[in-house]
C-alpha positions in Angstrom: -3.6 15.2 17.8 -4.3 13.8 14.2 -7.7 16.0 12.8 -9.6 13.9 10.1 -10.0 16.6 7.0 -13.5 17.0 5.9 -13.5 16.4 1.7 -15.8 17.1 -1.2 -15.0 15.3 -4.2 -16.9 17.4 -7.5 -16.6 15.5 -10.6 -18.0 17.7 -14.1 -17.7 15.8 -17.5 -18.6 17.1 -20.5 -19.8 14.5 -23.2 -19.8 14.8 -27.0 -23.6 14.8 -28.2 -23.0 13.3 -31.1 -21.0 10.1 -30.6 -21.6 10.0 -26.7 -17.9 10.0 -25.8 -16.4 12.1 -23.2 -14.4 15.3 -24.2 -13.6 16.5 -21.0 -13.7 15.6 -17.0 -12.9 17.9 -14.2 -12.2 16.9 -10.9 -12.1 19.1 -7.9 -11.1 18.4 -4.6 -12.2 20.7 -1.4 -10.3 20.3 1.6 -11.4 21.5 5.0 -9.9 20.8 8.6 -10.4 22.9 11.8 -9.6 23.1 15.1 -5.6 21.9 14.6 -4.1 23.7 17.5 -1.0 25.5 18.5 2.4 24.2 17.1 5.9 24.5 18.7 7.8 27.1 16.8 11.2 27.9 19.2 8.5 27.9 22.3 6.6 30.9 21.0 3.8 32.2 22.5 0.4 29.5 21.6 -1.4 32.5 20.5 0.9 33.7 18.2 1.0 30.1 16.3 -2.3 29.1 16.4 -3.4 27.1 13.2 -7.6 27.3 13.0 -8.2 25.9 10.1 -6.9 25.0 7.1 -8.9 24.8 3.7 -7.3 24.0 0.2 -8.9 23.2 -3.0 -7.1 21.4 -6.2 -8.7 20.7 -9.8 -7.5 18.3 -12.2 -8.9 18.4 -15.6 -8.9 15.5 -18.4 -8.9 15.8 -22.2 -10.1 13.1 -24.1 -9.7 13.1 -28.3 -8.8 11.2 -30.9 -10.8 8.1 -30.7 -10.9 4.8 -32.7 -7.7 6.7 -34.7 -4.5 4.3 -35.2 -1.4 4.8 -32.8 2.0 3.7 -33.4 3.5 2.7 -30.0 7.4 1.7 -30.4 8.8 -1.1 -27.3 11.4 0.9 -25.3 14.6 -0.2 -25.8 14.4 -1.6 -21.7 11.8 -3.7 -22.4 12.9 -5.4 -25.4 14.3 -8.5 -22.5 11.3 -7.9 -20.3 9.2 -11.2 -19.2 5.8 -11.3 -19.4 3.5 -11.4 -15.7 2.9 -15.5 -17.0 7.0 -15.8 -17.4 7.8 -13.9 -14.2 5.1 -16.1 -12.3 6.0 -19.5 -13.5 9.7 -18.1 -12.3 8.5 -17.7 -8.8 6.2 -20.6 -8.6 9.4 -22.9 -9.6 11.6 -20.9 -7.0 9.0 -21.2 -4.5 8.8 -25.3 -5.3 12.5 -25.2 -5.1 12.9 -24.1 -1.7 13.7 -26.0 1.0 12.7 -24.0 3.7 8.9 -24.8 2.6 9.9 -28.7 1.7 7.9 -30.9 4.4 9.2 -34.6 5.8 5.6 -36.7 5.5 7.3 -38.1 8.9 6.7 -35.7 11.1 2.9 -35.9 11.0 1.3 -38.1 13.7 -1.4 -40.6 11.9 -4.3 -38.3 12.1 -2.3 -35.7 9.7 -1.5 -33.4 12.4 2.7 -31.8 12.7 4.1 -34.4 15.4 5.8 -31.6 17.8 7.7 -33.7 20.7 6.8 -32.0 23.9 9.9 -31.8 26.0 11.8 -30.6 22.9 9.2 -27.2 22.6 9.2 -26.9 26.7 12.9 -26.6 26.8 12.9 -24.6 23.6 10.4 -21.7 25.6 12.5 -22.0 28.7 15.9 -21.0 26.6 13.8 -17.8 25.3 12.6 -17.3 28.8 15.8 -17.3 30.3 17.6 -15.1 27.4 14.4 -12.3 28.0 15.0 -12.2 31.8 18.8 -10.3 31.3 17.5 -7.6 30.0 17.7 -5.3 33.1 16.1 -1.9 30.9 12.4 -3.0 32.4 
């Protein structure tokens, strides 16, 4: 049985009075879920594993400083040859033009734009699958 946790989500920042920037956040996280059960531990007694509840709490806390002063960030050696999101889209838009699998013959669209699919060829097509399902005996 999946139980749904109850949460409480508790959110504290502290804010500079002076120049309105944050200085420090604090998250905290309460976690509460009940009525979980017995588990199977080597077919022990149910009373002996019984889970009631379980409750857990976690904080995360953010420091904020140094603003508007310079950085010096130096590229990674990795990511000297790295594209660009544009680069690595226009690489996938050209592979995706390039494929055949997507390339469409104008001719096999009846006159009111619609895909021309011949009938008899589609029947007999479901029939094969049909008849390759049926010899499966497992059912």
């Amino acid at each position: 049985m999946l139980v749904s946790p109850d949460q409480e989500m508790t959110v504290t920042m502290w804010v500079d009075c002076e120049t309105d920037l944050p200085v420090k956040t604090e998250l905290t996280t309460e976690t509460f879920m009940e009525d979980l059960g017995a588990y199977d531990d080597g077919n022990a007694s149910e009373d002996m594993n019984t889970i009631e509840s379980i409750e857990t709490t976690a904080t995360e806390t953010t420091y904020f400083e140094a603003y508007n002063e310079p950085v010096d960030i130096e590229l990674p050696e990795d990511a000297e040859d790295a594209q660009t999101l544009e680069e690595q889209l226009e690489d996938f838009e050209a592979e995706f033009d390039d494929d055949e699998a997507f390339d469409v013959d104008e001719d096999e669209f009846d006159e009111d734009g619609e895909f021309d699919v011949d009938e008899d060829e589609l029947a007999d097509h479901d029939a094969d699958e049909l008849d390759e399902d049926d010899t499966n005996d497992d059912c």
